[in-house]
N, C-alpha and C positions, 0 to 999 in steps of 0.2 A: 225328344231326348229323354234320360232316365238316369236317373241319381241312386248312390246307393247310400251316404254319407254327408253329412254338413261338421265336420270336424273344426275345430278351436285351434289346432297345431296343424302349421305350414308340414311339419315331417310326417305329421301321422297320418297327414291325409298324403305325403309320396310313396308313404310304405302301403297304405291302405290299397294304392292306385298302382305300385307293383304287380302286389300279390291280381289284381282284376284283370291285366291285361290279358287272360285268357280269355275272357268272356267278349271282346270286343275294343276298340279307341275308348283308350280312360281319358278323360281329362279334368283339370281340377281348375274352378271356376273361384276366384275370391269372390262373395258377396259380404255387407254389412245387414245388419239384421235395423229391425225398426228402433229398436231400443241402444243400437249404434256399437253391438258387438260386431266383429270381425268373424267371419267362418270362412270354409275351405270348402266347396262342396268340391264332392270326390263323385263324377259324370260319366255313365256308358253309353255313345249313343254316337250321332245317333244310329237310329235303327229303321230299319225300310217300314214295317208298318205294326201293328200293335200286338197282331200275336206274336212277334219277333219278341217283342218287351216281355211279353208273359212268359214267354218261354224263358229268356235270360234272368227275369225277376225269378220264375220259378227256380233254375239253378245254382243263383247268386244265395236265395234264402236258403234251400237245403241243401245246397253241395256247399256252396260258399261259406256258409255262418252266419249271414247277415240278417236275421227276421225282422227285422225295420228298413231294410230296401223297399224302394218303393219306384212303382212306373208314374212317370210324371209324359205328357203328352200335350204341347207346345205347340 
């Protein structure tokens, strides 16, 4: 899988995960954090194999807006 977002706000991470579904299946995944915050991870994935990731990381960062995207690989 590949995340682009761990957002605080349930909305911000469905507006976040609008605007992505071009890139691929958004899905937004509730985790808590160790210090027992609540996040929203906002998920594109997954993807058949890793250059698929790079490629999608690469146009999420500079077509997207996002330069804290990052491929996560599970």
């Amino acid at each position: 899988c590949w995340y682009v977002a761990a957002l605080s706000s349930e909305e911000g991470a469905r507006v976040l995960s609008q605007r992505l579904t071009g890139y691929g299946k958004v899905i937004i995944q509730p985790v808590t954090t160790g210090s027992g915050q609540r996040l929203q991870r906002v998920r594109i994935g997954p993807l058949a194999t890793v250059e698929d990731g790079d490629r999608t990381l690469d146009d999420v960062i500079n077509r997207g807006g996002y330069p804290d995207a990052r491929l996560v690989v599970e």
